[in-house]
SEDO-288648 format. One line per 8 residues: number of its first residue (from 1); their letters; for each residue x, y, z of C-alpha. Coordinates in steps of 0.5 Angstrom, whole numbers, m for minus. Each point is the difference from the previous one (the first is absolute). Layout:
N
NUM) A) X Y Z | ...
This chain:
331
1) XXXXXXXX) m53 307 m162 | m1 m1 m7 | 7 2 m2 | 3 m4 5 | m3 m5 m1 | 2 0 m8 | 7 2 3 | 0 m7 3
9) XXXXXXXX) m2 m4 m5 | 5 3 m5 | 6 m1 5 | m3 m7 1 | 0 m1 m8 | 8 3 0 | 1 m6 4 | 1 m5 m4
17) XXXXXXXX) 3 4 m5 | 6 2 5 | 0 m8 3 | 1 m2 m7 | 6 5 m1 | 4 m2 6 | m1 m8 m3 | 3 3 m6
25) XXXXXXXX) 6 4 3 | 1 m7 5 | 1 m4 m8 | 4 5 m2 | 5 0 6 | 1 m7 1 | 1 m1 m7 | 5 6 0
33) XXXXXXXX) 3 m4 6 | 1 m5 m3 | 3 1 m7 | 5 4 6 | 2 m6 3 | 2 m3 m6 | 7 0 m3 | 2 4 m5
41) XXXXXXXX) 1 m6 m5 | m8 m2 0 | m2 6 1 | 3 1 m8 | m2 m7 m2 | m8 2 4 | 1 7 m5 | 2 m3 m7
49) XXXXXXXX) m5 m5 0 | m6 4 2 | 2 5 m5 | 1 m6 m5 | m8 m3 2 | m3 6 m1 | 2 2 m7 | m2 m8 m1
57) XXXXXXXX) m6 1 2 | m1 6 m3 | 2 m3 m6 | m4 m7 1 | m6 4 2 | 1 5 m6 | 0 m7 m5 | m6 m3 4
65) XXXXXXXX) m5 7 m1 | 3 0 m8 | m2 m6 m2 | m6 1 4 | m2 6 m5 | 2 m3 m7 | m3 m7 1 | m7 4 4
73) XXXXXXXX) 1 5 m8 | m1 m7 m4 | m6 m3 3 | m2 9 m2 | 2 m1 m7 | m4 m7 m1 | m6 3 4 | 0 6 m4
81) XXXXXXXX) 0 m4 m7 | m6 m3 2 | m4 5 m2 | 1 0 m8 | 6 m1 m1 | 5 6 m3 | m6 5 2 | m5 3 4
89) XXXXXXXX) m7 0 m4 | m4 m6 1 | m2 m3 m6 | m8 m2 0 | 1 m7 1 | 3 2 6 | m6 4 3 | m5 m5 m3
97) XXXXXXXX) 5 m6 4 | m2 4 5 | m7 1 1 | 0 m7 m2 | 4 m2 6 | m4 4 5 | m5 m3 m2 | 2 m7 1
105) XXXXXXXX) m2 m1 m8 | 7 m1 m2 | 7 m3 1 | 6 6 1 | 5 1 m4 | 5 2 6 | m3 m7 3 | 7 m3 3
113) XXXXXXXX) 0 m5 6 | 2 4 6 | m3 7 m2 | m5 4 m3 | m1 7 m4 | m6 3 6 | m5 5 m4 | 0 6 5
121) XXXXXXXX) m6 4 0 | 0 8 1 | m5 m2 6 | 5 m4 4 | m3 m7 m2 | 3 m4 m5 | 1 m8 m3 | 0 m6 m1
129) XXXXXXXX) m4 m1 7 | 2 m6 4 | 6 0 m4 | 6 m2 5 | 5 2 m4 | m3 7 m2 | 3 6 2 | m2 4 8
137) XXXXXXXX) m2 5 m2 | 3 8 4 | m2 6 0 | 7 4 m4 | m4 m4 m7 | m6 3 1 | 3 6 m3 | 3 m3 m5
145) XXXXXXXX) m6 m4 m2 | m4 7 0 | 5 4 m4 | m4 m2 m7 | 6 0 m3 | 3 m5 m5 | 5 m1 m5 | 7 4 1
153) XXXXXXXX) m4 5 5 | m1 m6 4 | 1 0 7 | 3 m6 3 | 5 m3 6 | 4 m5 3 | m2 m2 8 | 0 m5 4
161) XXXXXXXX) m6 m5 1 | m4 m7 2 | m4 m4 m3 | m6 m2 1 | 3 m6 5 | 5 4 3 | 6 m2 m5 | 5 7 0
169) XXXXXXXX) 0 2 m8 | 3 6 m3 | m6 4 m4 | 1 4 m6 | m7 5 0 | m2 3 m7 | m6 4 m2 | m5 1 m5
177) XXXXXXXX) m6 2 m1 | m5 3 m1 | m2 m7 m3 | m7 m2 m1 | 0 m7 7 | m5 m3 1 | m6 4 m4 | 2 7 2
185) XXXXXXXX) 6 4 m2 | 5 1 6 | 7 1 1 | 4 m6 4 | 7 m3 0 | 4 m7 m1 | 4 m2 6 | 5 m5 m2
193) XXXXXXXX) 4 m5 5 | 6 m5 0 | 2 m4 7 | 6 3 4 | 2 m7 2 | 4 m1 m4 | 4 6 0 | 0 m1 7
201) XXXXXXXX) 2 m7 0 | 6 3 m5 | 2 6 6 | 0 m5 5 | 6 m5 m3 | 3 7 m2 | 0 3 7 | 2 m7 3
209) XXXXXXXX) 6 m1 m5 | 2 8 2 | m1 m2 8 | 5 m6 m1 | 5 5 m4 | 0 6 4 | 1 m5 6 | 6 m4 m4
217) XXXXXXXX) 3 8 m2 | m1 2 8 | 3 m6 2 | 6 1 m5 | 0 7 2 | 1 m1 7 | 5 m5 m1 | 5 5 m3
225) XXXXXXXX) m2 6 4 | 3 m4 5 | 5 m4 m4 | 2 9 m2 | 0 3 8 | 5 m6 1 | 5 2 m5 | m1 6 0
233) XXXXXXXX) 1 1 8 | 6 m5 m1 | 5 5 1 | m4 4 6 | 1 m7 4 | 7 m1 m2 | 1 8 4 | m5 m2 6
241) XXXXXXXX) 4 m7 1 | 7 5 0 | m3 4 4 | m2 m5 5 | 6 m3 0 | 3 6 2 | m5 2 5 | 2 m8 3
249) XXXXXXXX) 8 0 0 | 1 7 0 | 5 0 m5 | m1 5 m6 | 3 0 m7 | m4 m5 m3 | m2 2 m8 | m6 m3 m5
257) XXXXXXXX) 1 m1 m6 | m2 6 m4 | m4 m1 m7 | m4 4 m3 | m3 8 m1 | m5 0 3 | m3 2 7 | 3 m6 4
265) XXXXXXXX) 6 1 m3 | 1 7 3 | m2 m3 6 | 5 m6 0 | 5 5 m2 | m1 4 6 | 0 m5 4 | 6 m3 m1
273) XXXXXXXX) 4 7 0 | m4 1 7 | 3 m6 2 | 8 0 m2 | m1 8 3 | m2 m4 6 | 5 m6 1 | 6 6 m2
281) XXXXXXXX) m3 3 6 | 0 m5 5 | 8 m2 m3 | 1 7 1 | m2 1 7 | 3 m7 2 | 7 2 m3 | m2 7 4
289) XXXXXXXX) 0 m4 7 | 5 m6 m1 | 5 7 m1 | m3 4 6 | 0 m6 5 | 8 m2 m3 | 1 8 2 | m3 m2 7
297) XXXXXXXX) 5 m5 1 | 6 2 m3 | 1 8 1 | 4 3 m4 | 7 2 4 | m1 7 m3 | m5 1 4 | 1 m3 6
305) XXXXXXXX) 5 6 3 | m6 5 m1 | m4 m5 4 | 5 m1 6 | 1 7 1 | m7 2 0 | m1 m5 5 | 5 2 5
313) XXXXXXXX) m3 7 m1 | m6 m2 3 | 2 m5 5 | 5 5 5 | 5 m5 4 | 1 m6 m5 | 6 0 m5 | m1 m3 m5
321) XXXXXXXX) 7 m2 m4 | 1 m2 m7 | 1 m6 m2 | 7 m2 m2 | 2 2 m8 | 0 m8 m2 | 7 m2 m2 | 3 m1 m6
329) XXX) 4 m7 2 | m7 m3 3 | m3 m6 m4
C-alpha cells in the first residue's frame, strides 16, 4: 500500500511537468505554423531584423551593466579614501574621534549631511545609537570588525546597504583594532556610506535613453530588413509573374532580364532556356502536325498505286481502275 501510494503521488507530481510540456510543444507548433504561412520575403525581413535587435540588445545591455560597474567603482574609490586618505593606518586623532563620537561627546570629523561613518563593535553592537543616517549593520562585518587587524593588514569590503532610515547606501567596511573603545581595549571596524540615489537616479536616465535608441535602431532595422528582401526577391518576382504568364496563355518563350552572378541569376538563366526549349518544342510539334494533316489531305501520287492495289486485293469482285494520266494539254 505504502509503495502504491508513493507511486501515485509521484505520477501525480509528473503531472504538471508533462501538462506544461504539451503547452510548450503547442507554442511552439503555432509559432512554426505561422512563420510557414508567411511569404518568403517576410520571412527574410522577420529573420534580418530579429538578428539586428539581438545583437542591439546585446550591445545596448552590455553598455547599461558597463556604466553600471565604472559609476558603482567611483562611489568605491571615494568611500575607500575616506578612511586616511592615501593609507590604511588610522591616525590617533581618528581613534579618539571616534571614541568621542560613540560617546556623543564630539562632532566626527566624516560627518556629512546624508550619511555617517558607524563604529562596528567585534560583539555586533555598534554607533552612533538612533542616529537615522548610521549604517544597518550585517553579519559579513562581523568578521571583519573582529579580525584585529589594522593598517595595510586591514581587512575591508565594499557591499551593499541601508541606513538606518531605509535609504539604499553603498558601504565600504574597514577594520582596525585592537584599540582601547570605550575604557576597554577591543577590536572594532569603520563602516563608511554614500547614497546610491544618485547613482540610481544616473542609471535611470541612462537606461531610458538606451531604450529610446535601441527602439529607434530596431526600428531602422526592421525598415531595411524589409526594404533588402524587397530588393533582394526582385528578380524571383520577375520569374514568378513569367512563370504565371505562361501558366495562363499557354505560350512559353517568355525570357527575364538576367544580371548578376549570383544564385538568382542562375536560377533565371535556367529558366529562361527552359523556357525557349520549350516554345522551340511547341513550334516543332505544331510544324509536325500542319505536315501530317497537309499529308492526310494531299497523298502523294507515288503512293496512291500501292494503295489501290492493296485494296482490291482484299476486296474480290471490285475493279478498281486508275485514274487517267492528266493530260499535258489540260489547263
Amino acid at each position: 500500500m505504502t509503495e502504491t501510494g508513493a507511486d501515485a503521488q509521484g505520477a501525480q507530481a509528473e503531472m504538471p511537468t508533462t501538462g506544461q510540456t504539451t503547452a510548450g510543444s503547442g507554442v511552439i507548433r503555432r509559432l512554426s505554423g505561422w512563420f510557414n504561412r508567411m511569404t518568403l520575403r517576410g520571412r527574410l525581413a522577420l529573420l534580418a531584423a530579429a538578428a539586428v535587435s539581438l545583437a542591439v540588445v546585446i550591445i545596448a545591455a552590455t553598455g547599461w551593466f558597463v556604466a553600471r560597474n565604472e559609476m558603482i567603482n567611483q562611489v568605491d574609490q571615494t568611500l575607500a579614501h575616506s578612511w586616511s586618505p592615501n593609507t590604511k593606518n588610522p591616525s590617533t586623532a581618528q581613534i579618539k574621534a571616534m571614541n568621542a563620537w560613540c560617546n556623543g561627546i564630539a562632532t566626527q570629523q566624516w560627518l556629512s549631511r546624508d550619511t555617517i561613518p558607524t563604529v562596528i563593535s567585534a560583539d555586533g553592537s555598534s554607533c552612533p545609537q538612533g542616529d537615522p543616517r548610521a549604517v544597518t549593520v550585517t553579519q559579513d562585518d562581523l568578521p571583519v570588525a573582529s579580525s584585529g587587524t589594522t593598517g595595510p593588514e586591514a581587512r575591508s569590503y565594499f557591499r551593499n546597504g541601508t541606513t538606518a532610515d531605509g535609504k539604499a547606501v553603498r558601504v565600504y567596511v574597514i577594520s582596525f583594532g585592537p584599540v582601547l573603545f570605550e575604557g576597554s581595549n577591543t577590536t572594532a571596524a569603520v563602516a563608511f556610506s554614500q547614497p546610491l540615489q544618485p547613482v540610481q537616479d544616473a542609471l535611470d536616465q541612462l537606461t531610458v535613453i538606451t531604450i529610446a535608441v535601441a527602439t529607434l535602431v530596431i526600428a531602422a532595422a526592421a525598415a531595411g530588413a524589409l526594404w533588402i528582401a524587397r530588393t533582394a526577391l526582385r528578380p524571383v518576382d520577375r520569374l514568378t509573374q513569367a512563370a504565371e504568364h505562361i501558366a495562363r496563355t499557354q505560350e512559353p518563350g517568355m525570357t527575364i532580364d538576367v544580371s548578376g552572378h549570383d544564385e538568382i541569376t542562375r536560377l533565371s538563366e535556367s529558366f529562361n532556356a527552359m523556357s525557349i526549349a520549350l516554345a522551340r518544342s511547341r513550334d516543332s510539334q505544331s510544324q509536325l502536325i500542319a505536315d501530317a494533316g497537309h499529308e492526310l489531305r494531299t497523298p502523294s501520287p507515288r503512293f496512291a498505286p500501292t494503295s489501290i492495289s492493296w485494296f482490291a486485293a482484299k476486296r474480290p469482285g471490285v475493279h478498281c481502275r486508275r485514274p487517267p494520266a492528266p493530260s499535258s494539254s489540260a489547263t
